[in-house]
C-alpha positions as a printed NumPy array, in Angstrom:
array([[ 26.181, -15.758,  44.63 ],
       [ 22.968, -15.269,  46.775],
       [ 19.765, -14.716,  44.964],
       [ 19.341, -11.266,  46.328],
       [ 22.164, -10.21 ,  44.27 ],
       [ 20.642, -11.425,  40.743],
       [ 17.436,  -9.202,  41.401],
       [ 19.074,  -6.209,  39.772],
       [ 20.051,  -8.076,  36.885],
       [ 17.041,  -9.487,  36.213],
       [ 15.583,  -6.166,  36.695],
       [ 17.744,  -4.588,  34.303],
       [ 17.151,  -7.156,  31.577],
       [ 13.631,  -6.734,  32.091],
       [ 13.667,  -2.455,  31.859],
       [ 15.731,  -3.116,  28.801],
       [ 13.391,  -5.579,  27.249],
       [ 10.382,  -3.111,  27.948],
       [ 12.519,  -0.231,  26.34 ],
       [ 13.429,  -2.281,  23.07 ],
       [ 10.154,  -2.82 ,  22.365],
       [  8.644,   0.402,  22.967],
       [ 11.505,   1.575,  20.689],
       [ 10.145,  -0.531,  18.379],
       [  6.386,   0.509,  18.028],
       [  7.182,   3.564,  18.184],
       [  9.503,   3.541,  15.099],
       [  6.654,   1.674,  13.161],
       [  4.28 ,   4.254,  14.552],
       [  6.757,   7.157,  13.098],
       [  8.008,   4.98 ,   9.52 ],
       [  3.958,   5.251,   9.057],
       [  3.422,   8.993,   9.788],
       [  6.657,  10.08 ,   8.087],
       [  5.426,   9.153,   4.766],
       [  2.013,  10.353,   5.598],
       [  3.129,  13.913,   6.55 ],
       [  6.1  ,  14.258,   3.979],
       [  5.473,  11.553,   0.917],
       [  4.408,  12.501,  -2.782],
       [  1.093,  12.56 ,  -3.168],
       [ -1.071,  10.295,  -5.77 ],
       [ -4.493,   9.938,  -6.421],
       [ -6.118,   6.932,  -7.518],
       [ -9.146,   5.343,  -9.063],
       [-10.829,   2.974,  -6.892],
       [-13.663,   0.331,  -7.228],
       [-14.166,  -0.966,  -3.182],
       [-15.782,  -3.751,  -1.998],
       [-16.986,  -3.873,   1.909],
       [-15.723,  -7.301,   3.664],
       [-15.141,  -7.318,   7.359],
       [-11.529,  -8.595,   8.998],
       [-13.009, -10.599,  12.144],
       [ -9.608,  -9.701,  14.439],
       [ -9.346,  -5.741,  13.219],
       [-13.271,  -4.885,  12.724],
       [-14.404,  -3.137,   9.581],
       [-12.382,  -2.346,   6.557],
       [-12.897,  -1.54 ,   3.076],
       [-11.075,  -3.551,   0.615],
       [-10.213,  -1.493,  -1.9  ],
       [ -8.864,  -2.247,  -5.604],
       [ -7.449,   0.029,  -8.561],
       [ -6.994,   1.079, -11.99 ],
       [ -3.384,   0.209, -11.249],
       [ -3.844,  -3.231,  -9.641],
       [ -3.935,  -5.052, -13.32 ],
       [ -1.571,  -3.779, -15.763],
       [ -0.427,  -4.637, -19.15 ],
       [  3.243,  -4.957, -19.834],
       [  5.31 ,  -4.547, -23.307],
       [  8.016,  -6.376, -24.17 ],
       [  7.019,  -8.669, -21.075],
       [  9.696, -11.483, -22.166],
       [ 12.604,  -9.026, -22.502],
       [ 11.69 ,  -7.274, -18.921],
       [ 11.31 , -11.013, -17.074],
       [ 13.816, -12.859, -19.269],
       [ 11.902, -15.908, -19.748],
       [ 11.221, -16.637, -16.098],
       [  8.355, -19.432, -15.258],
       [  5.049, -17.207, -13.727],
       [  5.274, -18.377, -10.596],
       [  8.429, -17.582,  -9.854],
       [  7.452, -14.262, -10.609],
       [  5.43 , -13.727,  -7.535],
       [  6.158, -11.484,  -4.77 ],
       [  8.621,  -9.692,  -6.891],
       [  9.064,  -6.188,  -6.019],
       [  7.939,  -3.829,  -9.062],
       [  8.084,   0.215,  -9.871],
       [  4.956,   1.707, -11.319],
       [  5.783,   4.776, -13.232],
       [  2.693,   6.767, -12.858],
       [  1.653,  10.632, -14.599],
       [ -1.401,  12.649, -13.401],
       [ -4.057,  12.94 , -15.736],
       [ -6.147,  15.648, -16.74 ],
       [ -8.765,  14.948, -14.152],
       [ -5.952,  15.026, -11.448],
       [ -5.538,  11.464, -11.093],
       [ -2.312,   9.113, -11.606],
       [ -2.55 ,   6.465, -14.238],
       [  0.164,   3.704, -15.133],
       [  2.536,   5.077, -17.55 ],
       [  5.351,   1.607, -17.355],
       [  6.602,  -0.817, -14.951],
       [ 10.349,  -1.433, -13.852],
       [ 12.363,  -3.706, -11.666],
       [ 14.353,  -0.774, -10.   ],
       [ 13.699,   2.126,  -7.999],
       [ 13.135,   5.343, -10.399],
       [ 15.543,   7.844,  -9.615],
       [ 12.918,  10.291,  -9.556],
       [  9.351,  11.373, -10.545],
       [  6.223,   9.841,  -9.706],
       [  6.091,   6.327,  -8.865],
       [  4.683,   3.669,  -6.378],
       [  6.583,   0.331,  -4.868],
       [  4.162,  -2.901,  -5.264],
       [  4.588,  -6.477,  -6.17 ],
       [  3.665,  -9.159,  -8.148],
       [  0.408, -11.187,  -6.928],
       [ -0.196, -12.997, -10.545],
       [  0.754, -12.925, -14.318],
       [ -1.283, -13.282, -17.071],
       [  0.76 , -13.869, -20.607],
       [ -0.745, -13.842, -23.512],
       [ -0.535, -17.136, -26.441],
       [ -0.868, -15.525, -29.533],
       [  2.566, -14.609, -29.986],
       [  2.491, -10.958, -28.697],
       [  4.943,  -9.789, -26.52 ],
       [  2.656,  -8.176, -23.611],
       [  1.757,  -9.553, -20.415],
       [ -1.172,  -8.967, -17.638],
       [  0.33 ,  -8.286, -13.989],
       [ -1.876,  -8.591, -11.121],
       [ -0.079,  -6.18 ,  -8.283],
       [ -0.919,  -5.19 ,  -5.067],
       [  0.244,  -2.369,  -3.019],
       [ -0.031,  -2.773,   0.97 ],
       [ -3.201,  -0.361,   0.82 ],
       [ -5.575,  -2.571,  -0.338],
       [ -7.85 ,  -2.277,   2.985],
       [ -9.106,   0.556,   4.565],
       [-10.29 ,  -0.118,   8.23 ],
       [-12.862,   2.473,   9.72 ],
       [-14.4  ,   2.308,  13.141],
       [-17.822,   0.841,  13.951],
       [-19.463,   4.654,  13.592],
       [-17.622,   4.914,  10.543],
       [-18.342,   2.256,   8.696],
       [-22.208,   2.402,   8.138],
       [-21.567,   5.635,   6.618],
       [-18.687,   4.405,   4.681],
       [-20.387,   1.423,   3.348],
       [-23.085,   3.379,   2.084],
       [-21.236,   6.074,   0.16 ],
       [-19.318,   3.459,  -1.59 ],
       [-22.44 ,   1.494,  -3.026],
       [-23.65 ,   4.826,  -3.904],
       [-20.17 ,   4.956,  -6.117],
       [-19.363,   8.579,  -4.258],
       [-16.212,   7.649,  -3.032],
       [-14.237,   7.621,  -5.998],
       [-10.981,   8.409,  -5.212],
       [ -8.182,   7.566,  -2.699],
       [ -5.262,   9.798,  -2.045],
       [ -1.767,   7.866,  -1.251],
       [  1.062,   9.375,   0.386],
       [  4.416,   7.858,  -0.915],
       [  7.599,   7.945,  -0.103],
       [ 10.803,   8.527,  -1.827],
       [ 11.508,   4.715,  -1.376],
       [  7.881,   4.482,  -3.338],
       [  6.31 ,   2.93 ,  -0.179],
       [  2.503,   4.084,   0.042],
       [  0.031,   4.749,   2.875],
       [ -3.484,   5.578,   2.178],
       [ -3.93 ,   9.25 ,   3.383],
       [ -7.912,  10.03 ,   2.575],
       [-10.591,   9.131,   0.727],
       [-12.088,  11.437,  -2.027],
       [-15.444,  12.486,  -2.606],
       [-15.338,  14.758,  -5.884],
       [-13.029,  17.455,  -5.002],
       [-13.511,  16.84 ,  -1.226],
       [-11.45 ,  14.599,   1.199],
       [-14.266,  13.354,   3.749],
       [-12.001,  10.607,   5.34 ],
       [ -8.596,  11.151,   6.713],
       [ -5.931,   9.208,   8.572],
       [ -4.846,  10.401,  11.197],
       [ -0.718,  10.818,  11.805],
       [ -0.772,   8.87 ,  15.287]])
């Protein structure tokens, strides 16, 4: 077989390459904005702090009431399982909106809710206690921990956050309880807001 009759396989191969992985960014791009236009949405409590990501620019890193909980009957949920084996493990946090419209923990669980309000996180660190009580500390995160902003942005960003006006974030979660940070809240106003695509 000459060589001039491999060029249109290799072409092929190539067109099919490009096409699987534009398939692929795009489905990441859509997974993202599905669950920002159609996911449940929560409001949390955040305290930020303002690092800088040298390969993505600006973000805030952003941490909440929810990130630390405390868990009853800790032995009976884990079954006596070492600490660090315990991290990474996917966890349920059954939330319930407060009277000042936010979501606060209500429990944890190991599996999916059926329904109601709830966010999918995992174990980053445990915490038991020694005097004989059954509770334990969790240390979870979420995926939405950083909030990038553009160079403009930022300043602005930065500033409003030392000033303690942003106080809120809203989270759009899907049924699956995965979250994606949809605004950020300043009293009843959303100033900040991602952007589907």
């Amino acid at each position: 077989m000459n060589t001039n009759s491999k060029k249109p396989f290799h072409l092929a191969g190539a067109l099919i390459t490009i096409a699987l992985m534009w398939a692929s960014v795009l489905w990441m791009i859509e997974s993202r904005a599905s669950i920002l236009r159609g996911g449940q949405e929560i409001v949390l409590k955040t305290e930020p702090i303002d690092p800088r990501d040298f390969l993505r620019g600006r973000y805030v890193r952003l941490n909440f009431d929810i990130s630390r909980v405390l868990v009853e009957k800790f032995e009976d949920m884990f079954a006596g399982q070492r600490s660090e084996v315990l991290i990474g493990t996917p966890v349920y946090v059954i939330l319930k909106k407060n009277a000042a419209g936010r979501d606060d923990y209500v429990s944890l669980q190991l599996q999916k809710p059926e329904s109601g309000r709830f966010i999918k996180g995992k174990i980053r660190s445990v915490g038991l206690r020694n005097d004989g009580n059954e509770e334990g500390y969790l240390s979870l995160e979420y995926g939405i921990e950083r909030f990038y902003a553009s160079e403009t942005v930022a300043p602005d960003l930065e500033k409003r956050m030392r000033d303690g006006e942003v106080t809120d974030i809203i989270v759009a979660v899907s049924a699956d309880g995965i979250p994606q940070i949809k605004a950020l809240r300043q009293g009843n106003h959303n100033f900040l807001t991602e952007v589907f695509y």
